[in-house]
C-alpha positions as CSV (number, residue, x, y, z in Angstrom):
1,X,133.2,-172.8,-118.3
2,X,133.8,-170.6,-115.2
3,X,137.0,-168.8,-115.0
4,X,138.3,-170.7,-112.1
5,X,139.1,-168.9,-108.8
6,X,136.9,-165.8,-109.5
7,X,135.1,-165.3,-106.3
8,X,138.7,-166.3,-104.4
9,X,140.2,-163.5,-106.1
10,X,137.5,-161.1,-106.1
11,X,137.9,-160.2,-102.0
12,X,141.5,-160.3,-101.6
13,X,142.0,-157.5,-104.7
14,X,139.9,-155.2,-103.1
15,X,142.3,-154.6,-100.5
16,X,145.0,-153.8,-103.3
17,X,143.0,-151.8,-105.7
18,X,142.0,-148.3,-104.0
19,X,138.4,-147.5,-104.0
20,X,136.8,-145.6,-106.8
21,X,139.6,-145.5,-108.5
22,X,139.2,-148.5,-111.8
23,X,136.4,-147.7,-113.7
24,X,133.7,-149.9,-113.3
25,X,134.1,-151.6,-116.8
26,X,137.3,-153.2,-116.2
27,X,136.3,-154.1,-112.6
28,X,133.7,-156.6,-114.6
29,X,135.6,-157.8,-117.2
30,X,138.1,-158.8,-114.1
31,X,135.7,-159.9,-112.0
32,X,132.6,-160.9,-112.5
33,X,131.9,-165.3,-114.4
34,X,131.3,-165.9,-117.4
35,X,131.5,-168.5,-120.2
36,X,134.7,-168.4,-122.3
37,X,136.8,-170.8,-123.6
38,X,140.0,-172.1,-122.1
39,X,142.9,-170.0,-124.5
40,X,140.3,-166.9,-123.9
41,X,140.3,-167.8,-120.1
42,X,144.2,-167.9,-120.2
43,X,144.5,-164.4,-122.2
44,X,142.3,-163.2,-119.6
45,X,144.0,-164.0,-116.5
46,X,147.4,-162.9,-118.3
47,X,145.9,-159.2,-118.6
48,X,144.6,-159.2,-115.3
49,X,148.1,-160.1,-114.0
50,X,150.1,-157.3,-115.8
51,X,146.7,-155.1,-114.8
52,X,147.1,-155.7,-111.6
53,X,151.0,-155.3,-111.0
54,X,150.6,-152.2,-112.9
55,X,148.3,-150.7,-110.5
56,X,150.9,-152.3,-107.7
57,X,153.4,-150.2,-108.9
58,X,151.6,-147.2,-109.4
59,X,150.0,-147.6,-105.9
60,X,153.7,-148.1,-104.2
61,X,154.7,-144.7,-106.4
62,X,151.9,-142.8,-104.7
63,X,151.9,-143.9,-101.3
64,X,155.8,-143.3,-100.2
65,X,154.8,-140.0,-98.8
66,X,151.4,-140.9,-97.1
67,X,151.6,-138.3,-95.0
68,X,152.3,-135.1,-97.5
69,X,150.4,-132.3,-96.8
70,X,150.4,-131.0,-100.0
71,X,146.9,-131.2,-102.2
72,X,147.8,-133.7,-104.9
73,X,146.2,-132.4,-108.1
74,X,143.2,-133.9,-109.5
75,X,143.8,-137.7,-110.8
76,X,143.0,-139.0,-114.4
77,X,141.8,-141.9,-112.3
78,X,138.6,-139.4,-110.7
79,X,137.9,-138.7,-114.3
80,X,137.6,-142.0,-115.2
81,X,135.4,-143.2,-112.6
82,X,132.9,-140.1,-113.5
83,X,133.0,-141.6,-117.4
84,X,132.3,-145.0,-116.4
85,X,129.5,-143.9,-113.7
86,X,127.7,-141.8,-116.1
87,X,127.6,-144.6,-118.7
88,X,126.7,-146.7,-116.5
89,X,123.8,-144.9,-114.2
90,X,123.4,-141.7,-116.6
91,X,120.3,-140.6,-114.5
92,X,122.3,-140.6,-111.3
93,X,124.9,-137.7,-110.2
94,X,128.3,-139.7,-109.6
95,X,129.1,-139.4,-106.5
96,X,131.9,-136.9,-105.0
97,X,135.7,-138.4,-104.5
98,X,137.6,-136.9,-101.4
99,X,139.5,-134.1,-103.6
100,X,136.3,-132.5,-104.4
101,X,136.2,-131.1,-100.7
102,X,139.6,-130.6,-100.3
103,X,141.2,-126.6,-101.2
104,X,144.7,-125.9,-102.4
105,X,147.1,-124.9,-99.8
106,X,148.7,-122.0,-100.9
107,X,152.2,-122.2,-102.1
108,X,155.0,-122.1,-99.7
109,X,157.2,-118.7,-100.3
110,X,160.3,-118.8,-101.7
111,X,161.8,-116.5,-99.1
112,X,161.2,-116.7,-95.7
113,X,158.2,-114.2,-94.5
114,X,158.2,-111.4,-91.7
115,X,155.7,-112.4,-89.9
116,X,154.0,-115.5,-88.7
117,X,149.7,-115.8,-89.6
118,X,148.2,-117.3,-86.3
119,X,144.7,-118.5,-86.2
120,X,143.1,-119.5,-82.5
121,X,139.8,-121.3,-82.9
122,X,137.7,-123.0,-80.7
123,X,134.7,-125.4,-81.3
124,X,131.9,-122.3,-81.5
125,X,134.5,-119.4,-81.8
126,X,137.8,-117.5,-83.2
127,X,139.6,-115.8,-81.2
128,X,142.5,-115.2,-83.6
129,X,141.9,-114.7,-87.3
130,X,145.1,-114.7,-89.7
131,X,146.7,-112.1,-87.1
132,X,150.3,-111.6,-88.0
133,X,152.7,-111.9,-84.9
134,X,156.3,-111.9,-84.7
135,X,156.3,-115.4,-82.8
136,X,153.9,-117.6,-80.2
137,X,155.0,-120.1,-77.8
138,X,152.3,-122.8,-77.5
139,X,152.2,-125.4,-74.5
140,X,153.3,-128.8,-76.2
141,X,152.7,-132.0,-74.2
142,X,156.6,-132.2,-75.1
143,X,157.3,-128.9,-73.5
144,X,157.5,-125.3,-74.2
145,X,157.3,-124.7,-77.9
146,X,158.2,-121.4,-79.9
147,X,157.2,-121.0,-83.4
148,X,159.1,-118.4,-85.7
149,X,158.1,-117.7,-89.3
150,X,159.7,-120.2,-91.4
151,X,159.5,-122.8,-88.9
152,X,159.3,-126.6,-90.3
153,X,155.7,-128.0,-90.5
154,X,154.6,-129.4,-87.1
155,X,151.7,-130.9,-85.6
156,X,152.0,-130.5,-81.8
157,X,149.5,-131.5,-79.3
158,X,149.1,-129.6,-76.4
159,X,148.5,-129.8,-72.9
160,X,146.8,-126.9,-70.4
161,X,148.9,-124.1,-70.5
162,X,149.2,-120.7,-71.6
163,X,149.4,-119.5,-75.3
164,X,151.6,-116.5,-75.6
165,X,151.4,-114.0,-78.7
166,X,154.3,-111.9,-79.2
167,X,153.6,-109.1,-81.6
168,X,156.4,-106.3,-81.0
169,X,156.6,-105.2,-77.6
170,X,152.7,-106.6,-76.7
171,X,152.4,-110.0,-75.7
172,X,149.0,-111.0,-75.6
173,X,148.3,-114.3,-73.6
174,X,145.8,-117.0,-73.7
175,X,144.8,-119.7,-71.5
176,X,144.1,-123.3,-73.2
177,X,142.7,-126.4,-71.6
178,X,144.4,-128.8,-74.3
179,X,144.4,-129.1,-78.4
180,X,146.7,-129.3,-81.2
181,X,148.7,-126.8,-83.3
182,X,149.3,-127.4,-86.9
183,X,152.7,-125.5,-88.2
184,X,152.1,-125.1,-91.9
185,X,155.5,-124.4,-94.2
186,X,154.1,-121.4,-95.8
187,X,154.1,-120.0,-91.7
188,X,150.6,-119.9,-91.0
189,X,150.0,-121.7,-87.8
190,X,146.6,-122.9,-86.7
191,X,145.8,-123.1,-83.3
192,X,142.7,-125.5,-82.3
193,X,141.9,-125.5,-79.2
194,X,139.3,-127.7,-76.8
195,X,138.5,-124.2,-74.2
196,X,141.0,-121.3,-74.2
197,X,140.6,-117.5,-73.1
198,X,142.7,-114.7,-72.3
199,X,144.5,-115.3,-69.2
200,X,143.6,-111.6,-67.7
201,X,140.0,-112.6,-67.7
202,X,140.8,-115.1,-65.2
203,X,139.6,-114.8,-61.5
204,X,142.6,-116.1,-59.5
205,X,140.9,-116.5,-56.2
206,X,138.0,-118.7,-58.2
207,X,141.2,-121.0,-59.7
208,X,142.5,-121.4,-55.9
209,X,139.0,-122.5,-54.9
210,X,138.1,-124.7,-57.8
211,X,142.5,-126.1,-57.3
212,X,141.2,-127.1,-53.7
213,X,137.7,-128.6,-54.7
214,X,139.2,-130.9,-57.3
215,X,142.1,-131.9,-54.9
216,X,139.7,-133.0,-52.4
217,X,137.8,-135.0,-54.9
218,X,140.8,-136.8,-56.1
219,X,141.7,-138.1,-52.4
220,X,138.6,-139.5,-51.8
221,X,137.4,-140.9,-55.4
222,X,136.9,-144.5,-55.6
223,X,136.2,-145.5,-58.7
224,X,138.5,-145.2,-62.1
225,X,136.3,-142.7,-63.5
226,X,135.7,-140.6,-60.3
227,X,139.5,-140.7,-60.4
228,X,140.3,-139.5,-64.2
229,X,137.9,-137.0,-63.7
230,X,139.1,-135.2,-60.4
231,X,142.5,-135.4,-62.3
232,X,142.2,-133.7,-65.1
233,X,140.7,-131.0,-62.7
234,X,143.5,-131.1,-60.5
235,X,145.8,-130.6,-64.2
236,X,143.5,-127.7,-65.3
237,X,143.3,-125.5,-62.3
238,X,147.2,-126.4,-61.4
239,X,148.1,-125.0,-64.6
240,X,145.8,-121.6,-64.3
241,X,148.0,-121.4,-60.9
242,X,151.1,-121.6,-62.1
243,X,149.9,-119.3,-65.3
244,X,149.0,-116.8,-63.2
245,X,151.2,-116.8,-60.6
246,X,154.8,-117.1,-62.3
């Protein structure tokens, strides 16, 4: 006979046993009919129990810290998977599990470094490559934000304001329309930003103009969209004001 409640089963595991990660040789002796006999049926669904909480267990153990940014080193489980695929489809390559695209970070220091490694990007260019600065204040949606090296990991998002470099007694400043910053422990923080360029390359009497177009269009939008979109004008070129005039 049919070991009863296979294809109830089947679905609702799925959600508890990660992807790739049982080789595919126990997934069939789990899940897939066939013809035994009522003790053998029993034993079976007595290993698939203990199975089961097992990988429960294991699962709970590894997902306390979701959120880690630390590269986890490479699972037995990967392994496995690659055994069982090449046994099973020998002429096909297996196909690639997340960590295989994935680089160690490097180890945090045990001592607090000198400097802080900033890195500005943009979609289609870098502005800063792993320059090291004695501190930058980014513009957090929560508020000014000033990065030191040694500071705890952070992601921020940002809002339009101005990026400021400090590197001695030169601070270099950049304009930014919005992003996010990612403050690593080993301080290295990446800036990734939407538009950003240095604020002295900004025409002031073009920002007043494009302040007073933007405002105009706001007052007399009438639909949502017409709306959102004179706003975040309005934003934009408020903030190039105040950047360069204060």
């Amino acid at each position: 006979m049919y070991w009863a409640g296979t294809w109830i089963w089947a679905p609702l595991l799925a959600h508890i046993i990660p992807p790739f990660s049982t080789p595919l040789h126990i997934l069939r002796s789990f899940f897939l009919p066939r013809r035994a006999e009522p003790q053998k049926s029993r034993k079976m669904f007595r290993q698939a129990s203990k199975f089961l909480l097992a990988r429960s267990s294991a699962a709970t153990m590894r997902w306390r810290c979701p959120f880690s940014t630390d590269l986890p080193v490479e699972t037995a489980v990967d392994s496995k998977f690659v055994d069982a695929w090449k046994q099973s489809i020998p002429n096909l390559e297996p196909p690639k599990t997340p960590s295989a695209y994935m680089k160690p970070r490097p180890p945090t220091p045990s001592t607090i470094p000198s400097k802080l490694t900033v890195n500005l990007a943009l979609p289609y260019n870098s502005l800063v490559s792993a320059k090291e600065v004695d501190m930058i204040i980014v513009p957090a949606t929560t508020g000014q934000m000033g990065v030191l090296p040694g500071h705890v990991a952070t992601i921020a998002e940002l809002k339009p304001g101005v990026l400021s470099v400090h590197d001695g007694n030169e601070v270099t400043k950049y304009f930014l329309s919005s992003g996010f910053a990612f403050v690593h422990a080993n301080s290295v923080a990446d800036i990734i930003a939407v538009e950003a360029t240095p604020l002295d390359q900004i025409d002031q009497t073009l920002v007043q103009k494009g302040l007073a177009e933007f405002t105009q269009k706001l007052s007399s939008a009438s639909s949502d969209e017409e709306k959102a979109e004179a706003q975040i004008g309005v934003d934009v070129h408020s903030a190039l004001n105040a950047a360069l005039t204060g």
